[in-house]
C-alpha positions in Angstrom: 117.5 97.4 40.8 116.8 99.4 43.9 114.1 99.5 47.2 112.0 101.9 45.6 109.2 101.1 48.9 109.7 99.2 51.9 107.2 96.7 53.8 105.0 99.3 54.7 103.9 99.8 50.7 103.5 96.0 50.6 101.1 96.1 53.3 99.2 99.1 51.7 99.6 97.0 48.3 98.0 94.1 49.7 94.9 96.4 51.0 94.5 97.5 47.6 94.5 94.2 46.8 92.0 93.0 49.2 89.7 95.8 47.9 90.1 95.2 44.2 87.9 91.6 45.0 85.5 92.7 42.4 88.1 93.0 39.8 89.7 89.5 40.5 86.2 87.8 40.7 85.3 85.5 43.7 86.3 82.0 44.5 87.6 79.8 41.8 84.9 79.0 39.6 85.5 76.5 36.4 88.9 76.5 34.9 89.5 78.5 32.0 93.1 78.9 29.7 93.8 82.4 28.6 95.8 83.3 25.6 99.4 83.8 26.0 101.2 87.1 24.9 104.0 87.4 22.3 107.3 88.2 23.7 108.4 91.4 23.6 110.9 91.8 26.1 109.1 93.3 29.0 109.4 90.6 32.3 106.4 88.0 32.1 105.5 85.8 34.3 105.4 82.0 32.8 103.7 78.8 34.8 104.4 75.5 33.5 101.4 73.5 32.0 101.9 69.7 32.2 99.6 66.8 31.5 98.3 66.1 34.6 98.3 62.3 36.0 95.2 60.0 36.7 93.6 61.4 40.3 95.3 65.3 39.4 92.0 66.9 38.5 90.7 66.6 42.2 90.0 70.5 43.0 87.0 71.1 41.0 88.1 69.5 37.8 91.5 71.8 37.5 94.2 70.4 36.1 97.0 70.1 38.8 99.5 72.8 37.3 96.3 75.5 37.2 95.8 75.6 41.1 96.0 79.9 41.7 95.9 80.6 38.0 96.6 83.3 36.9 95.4 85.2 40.1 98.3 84.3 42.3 101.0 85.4 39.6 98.9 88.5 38.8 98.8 89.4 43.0 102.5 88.7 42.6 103.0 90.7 40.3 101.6 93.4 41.6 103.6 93.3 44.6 106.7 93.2 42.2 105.6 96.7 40.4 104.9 98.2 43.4 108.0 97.5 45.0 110.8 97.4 42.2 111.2 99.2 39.1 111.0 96.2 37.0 107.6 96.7 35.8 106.3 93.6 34.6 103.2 92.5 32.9 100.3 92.1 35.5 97.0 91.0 34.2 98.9 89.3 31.2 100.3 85.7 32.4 101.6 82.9 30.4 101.1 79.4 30.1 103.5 77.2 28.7 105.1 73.7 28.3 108.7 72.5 28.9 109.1 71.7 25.7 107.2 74.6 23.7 110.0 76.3 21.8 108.4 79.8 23.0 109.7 78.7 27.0 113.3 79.9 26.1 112.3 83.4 25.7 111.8 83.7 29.0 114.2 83.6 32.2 112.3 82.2 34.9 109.3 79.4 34.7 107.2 78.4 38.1 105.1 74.8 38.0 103.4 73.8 40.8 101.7 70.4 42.3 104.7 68.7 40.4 103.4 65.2 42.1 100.7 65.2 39.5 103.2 65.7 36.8 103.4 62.6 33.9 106.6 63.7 32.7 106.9 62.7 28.9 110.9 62.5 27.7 110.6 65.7 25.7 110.0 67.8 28.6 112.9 66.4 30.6 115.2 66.7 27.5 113.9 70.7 27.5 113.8 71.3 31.2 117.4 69.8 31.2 118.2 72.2 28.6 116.5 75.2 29.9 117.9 74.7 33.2 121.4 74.5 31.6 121.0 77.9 29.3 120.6 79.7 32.1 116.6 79.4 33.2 115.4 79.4 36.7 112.6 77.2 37.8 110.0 78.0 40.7 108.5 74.6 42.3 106.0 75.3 44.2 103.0 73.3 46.2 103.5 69.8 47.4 103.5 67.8 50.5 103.2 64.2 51.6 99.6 64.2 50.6 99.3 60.3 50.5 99.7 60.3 54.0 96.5 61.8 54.5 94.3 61.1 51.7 95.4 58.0 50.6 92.5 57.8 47.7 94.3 60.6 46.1 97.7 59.0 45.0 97.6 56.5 41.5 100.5 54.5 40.6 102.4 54.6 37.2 104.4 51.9 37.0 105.5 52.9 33.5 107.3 56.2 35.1 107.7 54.2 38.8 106.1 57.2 40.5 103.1 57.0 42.8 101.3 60.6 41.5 100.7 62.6 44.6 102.9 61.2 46.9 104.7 64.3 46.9 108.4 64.5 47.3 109.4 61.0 45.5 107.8 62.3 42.5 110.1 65.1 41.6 113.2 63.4 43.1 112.3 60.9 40.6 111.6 62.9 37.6 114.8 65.2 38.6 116.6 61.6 37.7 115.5 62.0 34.2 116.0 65.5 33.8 119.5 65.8 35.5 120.9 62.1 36.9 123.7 63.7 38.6 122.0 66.4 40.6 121.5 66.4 44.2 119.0 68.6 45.8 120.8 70.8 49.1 118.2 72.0 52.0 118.2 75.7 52.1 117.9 78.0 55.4 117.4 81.7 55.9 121.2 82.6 55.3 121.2 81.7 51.4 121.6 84.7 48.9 118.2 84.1 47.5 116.5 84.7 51.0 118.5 88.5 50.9 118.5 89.4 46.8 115.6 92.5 47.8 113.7 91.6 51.1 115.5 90.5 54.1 114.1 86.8 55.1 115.5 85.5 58.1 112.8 83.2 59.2 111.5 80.3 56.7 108.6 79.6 59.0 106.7 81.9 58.4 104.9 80.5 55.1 103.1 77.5 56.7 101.2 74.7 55.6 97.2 75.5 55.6 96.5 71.7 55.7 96.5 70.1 58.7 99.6 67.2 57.5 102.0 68.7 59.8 105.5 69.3 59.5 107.5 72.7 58.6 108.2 74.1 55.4 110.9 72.9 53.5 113.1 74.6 51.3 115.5 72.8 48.5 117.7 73.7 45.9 119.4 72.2 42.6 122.9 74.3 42.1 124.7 74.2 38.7 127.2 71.7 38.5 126.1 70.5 42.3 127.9 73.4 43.9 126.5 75.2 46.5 128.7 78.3 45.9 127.3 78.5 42.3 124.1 79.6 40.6 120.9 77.9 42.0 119.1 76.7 39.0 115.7 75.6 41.0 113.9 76.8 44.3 111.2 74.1 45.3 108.6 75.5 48.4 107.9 71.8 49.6 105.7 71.6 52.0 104.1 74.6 52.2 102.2 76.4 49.0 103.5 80.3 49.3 101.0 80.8 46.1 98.0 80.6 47.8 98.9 83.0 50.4 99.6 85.5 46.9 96.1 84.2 45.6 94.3 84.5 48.8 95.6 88.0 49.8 92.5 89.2 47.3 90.1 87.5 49.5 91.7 88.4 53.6 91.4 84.5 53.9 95.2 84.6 55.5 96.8 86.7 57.9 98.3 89.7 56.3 102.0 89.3 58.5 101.9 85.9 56.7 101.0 86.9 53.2 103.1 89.8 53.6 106.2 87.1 54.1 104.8 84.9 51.0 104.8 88.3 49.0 108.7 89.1 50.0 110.0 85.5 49.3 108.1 85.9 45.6 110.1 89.0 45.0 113.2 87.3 46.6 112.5 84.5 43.4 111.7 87.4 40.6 114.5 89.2 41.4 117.5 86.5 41.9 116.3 84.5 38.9 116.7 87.9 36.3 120.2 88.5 38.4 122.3 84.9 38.4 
């Protein structure tokens, strides 16, 4: 893998972006599932559908785990195929569950909103697994949202998890799926910061909601070792997809997007290479 284009060509990516608005469609309208595409060895992108918890289908009737799709990932990857020579699949994204057999055929899998995850004990049995053979997980779009709009959270006390009270949630399911691993805060100077872009500020994704706080960056490591392969990235805090989603619409600053854009690369790129 080499820099085929530098920042500059992400900047004129994200203009063609901004001007493909027609193409993309306008603000998200009702949600809508599209049919997966059958493996065939060319890099796809894969977001993790979920059942989504009592209270989760607050943005316009989406489930939780839909927010950005498949816009984001297809900006995303956009970016990627202009910038690398990987050449993935950009209008075709997939949608699939932990425990769908079909997951394992592909390296890295994103979920996002995890708060309004109800985790069933098949998924944690085949996240565990996937995370084990070698998969890389994306986690993407949370924050202390109960703080702010307490009407939003619901309590399971089957699961013990108040849904949408952000990072107790997937500390608690990462119990199920992996009782031993810790989660390690990550700055600018990891690996995964450096793998194609050069990220030495972590600030510079910030929270559109007014909750306050920075953005904050975690990391599960295979057998709890720091010095070995990180198995998960979660954005907590912050949502760096909706600065890839957005970019179609000019709704955020381009020096931010442009930063949203690098660190998505950053996550292709070391999750295909460890």
């Amino acid at each position: 893998m080499r820099h085929r284009r530098v920042l500059p060509s992400v900047v004129l990516a994200l203009a063609i972006a901004a001007t493909a608005f027609g193409q993309y469609g306008g603000p998200r309208g009702p949600f809508h599932e599209y049919p997966n595409i059958p493996y065939d060895g060319r890099f796809t992108f894969v977001r993790i559908k979920y059942q989504t918890a009592p209270n989760g289908y607050w943005y316009g009737g989406w489930p939780a785990w839909g927010h950005g799709y498949p816009l984001s990932e297809q900006n995303l990857m956009n970016i990627v195929n202009e910038t690398t020579d990987l050449a993935p699949r950009v209008e075709e994204i997939n949608a699939l569950a932990w425990d769908d057999p079909a997951l394992f055929r592909y390296p890295i899998a994103y979920i996002i909103e995890p708060d309004w995850w109800s985790m069933t004990d098949s998924e944690a049995v085949a996240m565990r697994t996937y995370m084990q053979k070698g998969g890389f997980v994306i986690v993407d779009d949370f924050k202390p949202m109960r703080r702010r709009f307490p009407g939003w959270s619901s309590y399971d006390d089957r699961r013990g998890v108040t849904y949408g009270n952000g990072w107790s949630v997937l500390e608690t399911y990462m119990k199920r799926v992996m009782p031993e691993a810790r989660f390690y805060d990550l700055d600018a100077t990891h690996p995964i910061f450096h793998t194609f872009f050069e990220i030495d500020d972590l600030d510079v994704v910030p929270q559109i909601f007014s909750i306050g706080g920075r953005p904050v960056f975690r990391g599960l490591f295979e057998d709890n070792d720091p010095n070995k392969r990180l198995q998960m990235v979660v954005n907590y805090n912050t949502d760096v997809s909706q600065f890839w989603e957005w970019s179609s619409f000019g709704l955020r600053p381009v020096s931010e997007t442009n930063e949203a854009y690098k660190i998505g690369v950053n996550y292709v790129i070391y999750g295909l290479s460890h």
